[in-house]
C-alpha positions in Angstrom: -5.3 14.5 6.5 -4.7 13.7 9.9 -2.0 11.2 11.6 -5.1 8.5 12.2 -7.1 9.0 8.5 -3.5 8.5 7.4 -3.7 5.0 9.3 -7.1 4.1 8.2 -6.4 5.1 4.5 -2.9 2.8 4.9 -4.9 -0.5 6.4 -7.8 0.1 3.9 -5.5 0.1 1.3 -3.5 -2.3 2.1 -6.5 -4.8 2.6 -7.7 -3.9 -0.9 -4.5 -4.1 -2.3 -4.4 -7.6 -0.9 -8.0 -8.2 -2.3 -6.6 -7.5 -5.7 -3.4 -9.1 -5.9 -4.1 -12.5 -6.9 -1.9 -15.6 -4.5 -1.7 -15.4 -1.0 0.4 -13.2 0.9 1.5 -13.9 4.1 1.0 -11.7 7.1 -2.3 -10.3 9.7 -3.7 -6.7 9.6 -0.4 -6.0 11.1 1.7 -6.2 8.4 -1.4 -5.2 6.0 -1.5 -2.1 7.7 2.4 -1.6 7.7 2.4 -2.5 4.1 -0.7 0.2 3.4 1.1 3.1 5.1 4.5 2.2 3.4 2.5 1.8 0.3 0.2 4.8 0.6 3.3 6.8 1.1 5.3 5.1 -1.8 2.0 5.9 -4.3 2.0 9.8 -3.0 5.9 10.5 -3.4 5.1 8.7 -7.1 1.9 10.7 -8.0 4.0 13.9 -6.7 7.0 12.8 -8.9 4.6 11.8 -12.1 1.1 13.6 -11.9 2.5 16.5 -9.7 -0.1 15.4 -7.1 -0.2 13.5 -4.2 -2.1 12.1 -1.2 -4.7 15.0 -0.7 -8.3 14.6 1.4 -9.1 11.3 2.7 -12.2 10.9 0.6 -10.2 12.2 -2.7 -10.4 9.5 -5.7 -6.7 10.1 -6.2 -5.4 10.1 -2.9 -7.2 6.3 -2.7 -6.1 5.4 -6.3 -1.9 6.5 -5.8 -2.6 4.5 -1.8 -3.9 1.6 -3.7 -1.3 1.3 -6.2 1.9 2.3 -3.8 0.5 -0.8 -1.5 0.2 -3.4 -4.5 3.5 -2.1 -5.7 4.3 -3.0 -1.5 2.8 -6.3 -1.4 4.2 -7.4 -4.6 7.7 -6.4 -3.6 7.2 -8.1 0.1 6.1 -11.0 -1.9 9.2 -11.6 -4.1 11.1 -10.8 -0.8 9.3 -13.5 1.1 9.0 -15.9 -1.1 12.3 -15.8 -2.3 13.2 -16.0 1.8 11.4 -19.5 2.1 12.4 -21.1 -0.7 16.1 -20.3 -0.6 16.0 -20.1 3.4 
């Protein structure tokens, strides 16, 4: 997969990651697509570490299942960070 289906796959993710996650998160496409890439990578390096696969073709069920989960497991974490950041700020 290429440096820009890598980018589309992190903001697509990271948008349906948002989608799922119920609350609001705070941040634009910027940070979704930040928090997509970071996540697609986290959910590769964990399906390589579990499954023994990772991110594969762009239109692969499992490369968009592990990018999906890496980003919730990314917005969830840059949720407890931020919230606990405004509220003890």
């Amino acid at each position: 997969m290429g440096f820009f289906g890598f980018l589309l796959l992190g903001l697509l993710a990271g948008a349906i990651a948002k989608l799922i996650l119920p609350g609001r998160q705070g941040g634009g496409w910027l940070i979704t697509l930040l928090l997509g890439v970071v996540g697609a990578l986290l959910g590769g390096w964990i399906g390589g570490l579990i499954f023994g696969t990772g991110l594969q073709e762009f239109f692969s069920l499992t490369t968009w299942l592990l990018a999906i989960g890496g980003s919730i497991l990314v917005l969830l974490i840059y949720g407890l960070v931020t919230n606990r950041r405004t509220h003890h700020g």
